[in-house]
C-alpha positions, -999 to 999 in steps of 0.1 A, spaced: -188 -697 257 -218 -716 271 -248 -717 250 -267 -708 282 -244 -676 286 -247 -672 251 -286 -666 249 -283 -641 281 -257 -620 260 -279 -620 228 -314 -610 250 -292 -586 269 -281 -564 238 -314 -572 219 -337 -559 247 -325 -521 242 -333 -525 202 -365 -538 209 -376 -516 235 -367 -486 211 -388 -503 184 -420 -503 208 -413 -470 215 -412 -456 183 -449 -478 175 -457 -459 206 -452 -420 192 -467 -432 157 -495 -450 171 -502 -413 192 -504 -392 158 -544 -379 147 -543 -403 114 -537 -437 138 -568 -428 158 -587 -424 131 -581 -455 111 -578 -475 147 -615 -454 159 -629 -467 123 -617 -501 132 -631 -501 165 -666 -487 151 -673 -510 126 -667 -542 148 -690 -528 176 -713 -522 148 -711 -552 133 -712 -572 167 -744 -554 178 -763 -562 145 -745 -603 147 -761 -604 181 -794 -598 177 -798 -627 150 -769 -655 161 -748 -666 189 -725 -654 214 -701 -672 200 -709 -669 165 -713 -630 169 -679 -629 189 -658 -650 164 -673 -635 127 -677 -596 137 -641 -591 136 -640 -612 101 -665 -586 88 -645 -558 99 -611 -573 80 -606 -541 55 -601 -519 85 -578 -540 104 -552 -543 70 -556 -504 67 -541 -506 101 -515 -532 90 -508 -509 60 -500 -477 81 -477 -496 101 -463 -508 73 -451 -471 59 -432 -469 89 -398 -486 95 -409 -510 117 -395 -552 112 -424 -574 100 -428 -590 135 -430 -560 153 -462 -551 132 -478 -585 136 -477 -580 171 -489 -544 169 -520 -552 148 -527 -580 171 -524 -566 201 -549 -535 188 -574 -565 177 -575 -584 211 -580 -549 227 -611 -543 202 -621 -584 209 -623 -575 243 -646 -543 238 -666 -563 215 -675 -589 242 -684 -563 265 -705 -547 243 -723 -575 231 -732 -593 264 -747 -558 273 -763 -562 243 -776 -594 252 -789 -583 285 -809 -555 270 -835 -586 259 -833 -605 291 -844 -575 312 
């Protein structure tokens, strides 16, 4: 068999696994105790991000509010990791929930920001 053919064969049965697996992260990450721990995540870099702006940089606020926020994002890690998920499928689960809360952050502090220009 080509090597070519041979990767299509491989994607083609590993696509159904891997779409089970991100369905699964979907029903746990729906349950009351994810929402909290994610919500308590979500708080304390918005927090965080407010207070960083009003004494630094953008860019300094945007890059070290997450850092400050690190216990919350492992208690995330650590739920996932009670479940029976594969090691990369978590990585990508905790980083996709930080970019989402990155992205709120900046929002929230260049509305911040524009409170003082005003």
């Amino acid at each position: 068999m080509k090597p070519l053919n041979l990767c299509f064969v491989i994607l083609f049965f590993s696509l159904p696994i891997m779409a089970n697996e991100f369905s699964q992260a979907n029903k746990l990450s729906k349950t009351p105790g994810f929402d909290k721990i994610k919500l308590t995540y979500e708080k304390c870099v918005l927090t965080k991000g407010v207070r960083f702006a009003k004494v630094s940089t953008l860019s300094e606020t945007i890059k070290f509010a997450p850092l400050a926020c690190k216990r919350e994002l492992l208690a995330i890690r650590k739920f996932f990791l009670h479940s029976a998920f594969k090691q990369a499928v978590i990585i990508e689960l905790v980083d996709s929930i930080r970019a989402g809360v990155e992205i709120d952050l900046i929002n929230t502090v260049y509305k911040e920001r524009l409170k003082y220009v005003k």
